[in-house]
Backbone atoms as SQL, in Angstrom:
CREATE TABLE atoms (id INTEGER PRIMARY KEY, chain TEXT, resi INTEGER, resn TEXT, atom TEXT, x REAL, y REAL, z REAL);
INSERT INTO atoms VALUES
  (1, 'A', 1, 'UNK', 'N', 245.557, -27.490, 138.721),
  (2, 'A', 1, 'UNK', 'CA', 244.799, -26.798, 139.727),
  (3, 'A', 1, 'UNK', 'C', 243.348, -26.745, 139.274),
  (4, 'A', 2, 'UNK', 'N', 242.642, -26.790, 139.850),
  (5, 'A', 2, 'UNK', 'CA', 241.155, -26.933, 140.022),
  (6, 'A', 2, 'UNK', 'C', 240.467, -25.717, 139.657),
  (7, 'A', 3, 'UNK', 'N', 239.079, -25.793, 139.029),
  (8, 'A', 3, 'UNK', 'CA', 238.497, -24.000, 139.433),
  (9, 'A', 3, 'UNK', 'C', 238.229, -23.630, 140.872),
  (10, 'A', 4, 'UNK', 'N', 237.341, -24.890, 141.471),
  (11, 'A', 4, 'UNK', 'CA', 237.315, -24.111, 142.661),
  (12, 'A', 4, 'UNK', 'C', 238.637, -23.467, 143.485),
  (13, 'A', 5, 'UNK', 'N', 239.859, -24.204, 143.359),
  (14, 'A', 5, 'UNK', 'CA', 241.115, -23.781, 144.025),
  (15, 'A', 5, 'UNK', 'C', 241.222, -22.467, 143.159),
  (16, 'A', 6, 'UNK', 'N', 241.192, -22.537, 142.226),
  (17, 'A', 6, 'UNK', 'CA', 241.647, -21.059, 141.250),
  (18, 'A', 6, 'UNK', 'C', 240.851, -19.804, 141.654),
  (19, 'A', 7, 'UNK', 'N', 239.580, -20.480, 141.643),
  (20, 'A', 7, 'UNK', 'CA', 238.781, -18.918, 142.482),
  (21, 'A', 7, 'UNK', 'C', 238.729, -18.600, 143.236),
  (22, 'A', 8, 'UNK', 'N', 238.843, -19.723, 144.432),
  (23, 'A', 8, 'UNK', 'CA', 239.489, -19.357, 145.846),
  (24, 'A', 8, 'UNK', 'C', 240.203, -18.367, 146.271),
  (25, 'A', 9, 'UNK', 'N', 241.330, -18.617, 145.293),
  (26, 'A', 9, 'UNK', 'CA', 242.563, -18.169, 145.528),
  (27, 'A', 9, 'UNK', 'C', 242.402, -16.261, 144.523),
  (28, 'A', 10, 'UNK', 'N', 242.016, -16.742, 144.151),
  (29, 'A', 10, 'UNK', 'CA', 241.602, -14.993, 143.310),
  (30, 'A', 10, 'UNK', 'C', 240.539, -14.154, 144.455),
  (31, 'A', 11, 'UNK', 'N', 239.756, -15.010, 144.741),
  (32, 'A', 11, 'UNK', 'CA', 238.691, -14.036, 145.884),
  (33, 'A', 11, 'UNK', 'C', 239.466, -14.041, 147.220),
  (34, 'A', 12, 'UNK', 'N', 240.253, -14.748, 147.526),
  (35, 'A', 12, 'UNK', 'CA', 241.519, -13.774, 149.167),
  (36, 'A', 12, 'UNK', 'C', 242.462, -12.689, 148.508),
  (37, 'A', 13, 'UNK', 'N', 242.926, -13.241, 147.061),
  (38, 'A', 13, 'UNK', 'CA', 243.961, -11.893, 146.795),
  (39, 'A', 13, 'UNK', 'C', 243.075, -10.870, 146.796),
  (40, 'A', 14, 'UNK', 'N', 241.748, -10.727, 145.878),
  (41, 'A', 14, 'UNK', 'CA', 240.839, -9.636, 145.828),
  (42, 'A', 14, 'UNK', 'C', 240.161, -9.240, 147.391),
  (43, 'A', 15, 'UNK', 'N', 239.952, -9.906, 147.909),
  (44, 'A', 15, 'UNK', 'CA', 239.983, -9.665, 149.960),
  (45, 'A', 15, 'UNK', 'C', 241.276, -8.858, 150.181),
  (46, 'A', 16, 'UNK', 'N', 242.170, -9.240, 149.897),
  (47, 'A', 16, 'UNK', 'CA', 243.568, -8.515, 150.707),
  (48, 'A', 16, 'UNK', 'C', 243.700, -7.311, 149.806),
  (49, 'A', 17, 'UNK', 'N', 243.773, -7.231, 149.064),
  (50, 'A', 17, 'UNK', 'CA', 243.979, -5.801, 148.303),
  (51, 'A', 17, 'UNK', 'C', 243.004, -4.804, 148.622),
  (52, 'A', 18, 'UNK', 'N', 241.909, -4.740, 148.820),
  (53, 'A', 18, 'UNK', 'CA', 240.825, -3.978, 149.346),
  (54, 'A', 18, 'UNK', 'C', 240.819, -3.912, 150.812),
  (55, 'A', 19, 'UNK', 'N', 241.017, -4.711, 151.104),
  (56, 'A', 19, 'UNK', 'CA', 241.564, -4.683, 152.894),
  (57, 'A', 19, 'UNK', 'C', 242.479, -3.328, 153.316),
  (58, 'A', 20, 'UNK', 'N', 243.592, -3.997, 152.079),
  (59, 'A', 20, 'UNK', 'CA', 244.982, -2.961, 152.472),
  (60, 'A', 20, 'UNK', 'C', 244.830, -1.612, 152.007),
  (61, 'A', 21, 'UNK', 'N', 243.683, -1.524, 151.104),
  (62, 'A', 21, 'UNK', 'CA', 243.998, -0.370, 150.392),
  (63, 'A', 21, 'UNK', 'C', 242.805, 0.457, 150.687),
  (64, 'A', 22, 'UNK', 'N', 242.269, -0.074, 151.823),
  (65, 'A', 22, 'UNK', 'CA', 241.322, 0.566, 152.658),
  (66, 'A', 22, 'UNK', 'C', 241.602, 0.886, 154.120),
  (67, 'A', 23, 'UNK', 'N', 242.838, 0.625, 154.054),
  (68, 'A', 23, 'UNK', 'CA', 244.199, 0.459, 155.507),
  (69, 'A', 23, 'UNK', 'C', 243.315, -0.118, 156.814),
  (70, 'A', 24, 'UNK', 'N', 242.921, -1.545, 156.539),
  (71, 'A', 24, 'UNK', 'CA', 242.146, -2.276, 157.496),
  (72, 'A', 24, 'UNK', 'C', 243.272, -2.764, 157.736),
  (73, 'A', 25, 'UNK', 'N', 243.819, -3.359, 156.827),
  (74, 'A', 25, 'UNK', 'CA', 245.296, -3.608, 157.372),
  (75, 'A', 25, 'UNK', 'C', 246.710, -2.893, 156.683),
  (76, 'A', 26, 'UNK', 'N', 247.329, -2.970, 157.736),
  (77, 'A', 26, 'UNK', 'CA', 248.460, -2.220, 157.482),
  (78, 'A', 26, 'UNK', 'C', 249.695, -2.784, 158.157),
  (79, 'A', 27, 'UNK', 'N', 251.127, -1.755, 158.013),
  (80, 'A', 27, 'UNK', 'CA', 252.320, -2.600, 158.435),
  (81, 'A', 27, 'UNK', 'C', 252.781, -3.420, 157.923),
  (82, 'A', 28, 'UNK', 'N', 253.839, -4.340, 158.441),
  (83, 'A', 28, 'UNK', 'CA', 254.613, -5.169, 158.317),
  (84, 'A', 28, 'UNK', 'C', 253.091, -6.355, 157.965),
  (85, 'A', 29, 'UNK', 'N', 251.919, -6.876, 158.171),
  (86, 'A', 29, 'UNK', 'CA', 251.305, -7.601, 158.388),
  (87, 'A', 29, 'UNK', 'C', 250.836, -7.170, 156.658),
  (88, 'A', 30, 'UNK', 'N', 250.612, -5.743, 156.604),
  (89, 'A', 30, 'UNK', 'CA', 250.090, -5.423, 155.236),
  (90, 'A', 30, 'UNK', 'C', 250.644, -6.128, 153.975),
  (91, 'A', 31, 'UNK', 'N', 252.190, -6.003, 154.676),
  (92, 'A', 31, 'UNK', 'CA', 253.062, -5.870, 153.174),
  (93, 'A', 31, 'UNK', 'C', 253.051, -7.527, 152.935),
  (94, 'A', 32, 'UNK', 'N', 253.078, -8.335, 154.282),
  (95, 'A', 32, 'UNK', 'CA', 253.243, -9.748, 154.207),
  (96, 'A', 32, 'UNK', 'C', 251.833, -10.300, 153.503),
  (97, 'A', 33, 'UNK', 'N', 251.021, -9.645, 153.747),
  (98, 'A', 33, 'UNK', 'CA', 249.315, -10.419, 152.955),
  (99, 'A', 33, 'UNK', 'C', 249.382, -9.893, 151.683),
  (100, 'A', 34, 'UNK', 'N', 250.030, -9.096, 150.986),
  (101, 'A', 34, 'UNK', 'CA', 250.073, -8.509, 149.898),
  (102, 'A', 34, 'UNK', 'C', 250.741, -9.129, 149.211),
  (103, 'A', 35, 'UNK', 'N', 251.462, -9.592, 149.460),
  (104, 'A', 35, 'UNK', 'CA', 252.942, -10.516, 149.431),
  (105, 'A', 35, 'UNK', 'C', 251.906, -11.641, 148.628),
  (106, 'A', 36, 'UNK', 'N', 251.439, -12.049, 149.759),
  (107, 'A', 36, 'UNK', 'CA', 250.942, -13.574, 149.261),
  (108, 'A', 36, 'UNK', 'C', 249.923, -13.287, 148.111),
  (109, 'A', 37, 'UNK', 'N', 248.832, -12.281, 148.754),
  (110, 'A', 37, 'UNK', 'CA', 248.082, -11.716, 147.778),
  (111, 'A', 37, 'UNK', 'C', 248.370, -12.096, 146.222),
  (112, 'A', 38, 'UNK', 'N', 249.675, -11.165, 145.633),
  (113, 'A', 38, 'UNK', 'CA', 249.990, -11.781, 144.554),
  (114, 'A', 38, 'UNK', 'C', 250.672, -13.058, 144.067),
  (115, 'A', 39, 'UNK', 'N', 251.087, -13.702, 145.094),
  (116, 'A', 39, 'UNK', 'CA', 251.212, -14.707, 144.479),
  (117, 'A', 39, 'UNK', 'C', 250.281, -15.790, 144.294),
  (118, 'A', 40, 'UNK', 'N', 248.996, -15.767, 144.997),
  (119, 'A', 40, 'UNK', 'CA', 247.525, -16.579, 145.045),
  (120, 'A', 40, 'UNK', 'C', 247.212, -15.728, 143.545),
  (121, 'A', 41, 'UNK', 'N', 246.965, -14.324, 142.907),
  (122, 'A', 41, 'UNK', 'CA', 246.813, -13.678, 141.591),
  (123, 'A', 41, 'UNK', 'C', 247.648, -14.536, 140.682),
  (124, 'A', 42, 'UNK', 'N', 248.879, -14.851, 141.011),
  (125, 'A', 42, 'UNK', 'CA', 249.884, -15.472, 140.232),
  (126, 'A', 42, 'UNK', 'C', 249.419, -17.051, 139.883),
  (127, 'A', 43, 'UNK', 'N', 249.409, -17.420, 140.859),
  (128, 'A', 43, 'UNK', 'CA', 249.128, -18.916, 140.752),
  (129, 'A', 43, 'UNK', 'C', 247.314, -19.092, 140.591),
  (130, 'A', 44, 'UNK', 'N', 246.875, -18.468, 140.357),
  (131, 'A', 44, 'UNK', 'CA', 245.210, -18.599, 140.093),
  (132, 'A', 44, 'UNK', 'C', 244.926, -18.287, 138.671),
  (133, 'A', 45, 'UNK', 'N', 246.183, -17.896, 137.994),
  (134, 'A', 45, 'UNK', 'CA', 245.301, -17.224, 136.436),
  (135, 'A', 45, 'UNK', 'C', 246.590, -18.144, 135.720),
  (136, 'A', 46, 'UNK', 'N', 247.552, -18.689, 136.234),
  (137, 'A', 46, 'UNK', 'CA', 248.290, -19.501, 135.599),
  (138, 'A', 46, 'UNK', 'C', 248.087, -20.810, 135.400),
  (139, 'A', 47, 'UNK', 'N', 247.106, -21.445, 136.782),
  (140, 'A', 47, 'UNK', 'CA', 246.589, -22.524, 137.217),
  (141, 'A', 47, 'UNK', 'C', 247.548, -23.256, 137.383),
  (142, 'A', 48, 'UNK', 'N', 248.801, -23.090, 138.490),
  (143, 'A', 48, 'UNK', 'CA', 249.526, -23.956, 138.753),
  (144, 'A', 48, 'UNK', 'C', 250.067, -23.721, 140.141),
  (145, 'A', 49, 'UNK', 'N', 250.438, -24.415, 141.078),
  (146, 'A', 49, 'UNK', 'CA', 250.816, -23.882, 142.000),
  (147, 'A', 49, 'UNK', 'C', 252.451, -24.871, 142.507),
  (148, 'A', 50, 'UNK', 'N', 253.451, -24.281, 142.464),
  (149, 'A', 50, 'UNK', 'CA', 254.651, -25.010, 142.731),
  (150, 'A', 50, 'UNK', 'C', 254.878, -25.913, 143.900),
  (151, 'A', 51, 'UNK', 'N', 254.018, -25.381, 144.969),
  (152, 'A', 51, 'UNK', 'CA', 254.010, -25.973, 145.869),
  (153, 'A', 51, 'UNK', 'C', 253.342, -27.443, 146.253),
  (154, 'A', 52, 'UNK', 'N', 252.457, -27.622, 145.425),
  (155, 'A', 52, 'UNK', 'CA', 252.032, -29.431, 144.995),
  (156, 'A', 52, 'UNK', 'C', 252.469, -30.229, 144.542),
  (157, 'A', 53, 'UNK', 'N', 253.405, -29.864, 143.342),
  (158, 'A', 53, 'UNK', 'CA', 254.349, -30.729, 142.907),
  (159, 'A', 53, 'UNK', 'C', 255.369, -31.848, 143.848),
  (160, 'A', 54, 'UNK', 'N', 256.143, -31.203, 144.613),
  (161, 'A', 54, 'UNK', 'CA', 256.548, -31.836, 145.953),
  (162, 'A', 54, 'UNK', 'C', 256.010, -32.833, 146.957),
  (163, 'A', 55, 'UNK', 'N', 254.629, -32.317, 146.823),
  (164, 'A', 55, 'UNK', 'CA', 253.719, -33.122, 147.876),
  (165, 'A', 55, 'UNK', 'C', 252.860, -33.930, 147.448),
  (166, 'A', 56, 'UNK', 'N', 252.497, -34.186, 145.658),
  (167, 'A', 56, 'UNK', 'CA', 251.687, -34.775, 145.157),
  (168, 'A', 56, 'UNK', 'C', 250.399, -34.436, 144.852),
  (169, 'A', 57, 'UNK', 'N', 250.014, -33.016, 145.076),
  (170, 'A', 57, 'UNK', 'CA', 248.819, -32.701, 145.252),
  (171, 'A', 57, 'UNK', 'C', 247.857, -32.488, 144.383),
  (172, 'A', 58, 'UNK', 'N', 246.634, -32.514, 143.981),
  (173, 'A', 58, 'UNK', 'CA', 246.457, -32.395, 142.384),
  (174, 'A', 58, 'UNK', 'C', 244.844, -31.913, 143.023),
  (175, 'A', 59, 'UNK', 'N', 244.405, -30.759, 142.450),
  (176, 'A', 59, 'UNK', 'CA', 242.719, -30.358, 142.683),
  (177, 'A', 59, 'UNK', 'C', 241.791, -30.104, 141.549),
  (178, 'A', 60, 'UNK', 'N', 242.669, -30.571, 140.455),
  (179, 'A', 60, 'UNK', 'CA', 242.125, -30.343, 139.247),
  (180, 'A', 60, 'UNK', 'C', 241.302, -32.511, 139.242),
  (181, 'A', 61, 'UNK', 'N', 240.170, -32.370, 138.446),
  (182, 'A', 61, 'UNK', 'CA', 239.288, -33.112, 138.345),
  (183, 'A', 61, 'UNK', 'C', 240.053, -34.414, 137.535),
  (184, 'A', 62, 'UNK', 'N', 240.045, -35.896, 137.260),
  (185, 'A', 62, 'UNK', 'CA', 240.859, -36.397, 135.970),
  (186, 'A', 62, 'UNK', 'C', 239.617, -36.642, 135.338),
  (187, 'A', 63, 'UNK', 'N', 239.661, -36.951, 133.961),
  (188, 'A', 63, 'UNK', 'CA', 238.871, -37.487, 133.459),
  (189, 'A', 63, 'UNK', 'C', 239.120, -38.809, 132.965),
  (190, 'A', 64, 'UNK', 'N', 238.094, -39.718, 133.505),
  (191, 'A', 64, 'UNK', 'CA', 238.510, -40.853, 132.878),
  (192, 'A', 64, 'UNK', 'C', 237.683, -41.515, 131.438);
């Protein structure tokens, strides 16, 4: 995974948590962005995301 994908993904979880915990959003919609929330936290400080593997996807730079 890439930095830019990695920080991406850290600045929507940090969007949704302040969102929710400012009850901009709430509900069933809350719990589902929160949801993802951590798993974009998860997959941004681990730098991997499971879901590319499958599809081939790669955002990290190669060096040749």
């Amino acid at each position: 995974m890439g930095t830019a994908d990695r920080a991406i993904r850290i600045v929507i979880a940090i969007i949704v948590v302040t969102l929710y915990f400012t009850s901009v959003i709430t509900g069933t919609t809350g719990i589902v962005l929160m949801a993802l929330a951590a798993i974009f936290l998860i997959t941004g400080f681990i730098s991997f995301c499971p879901l590319y593997t499958p599809f081939g996807l790669n955002t990290c730079s190669r060096k040749k």
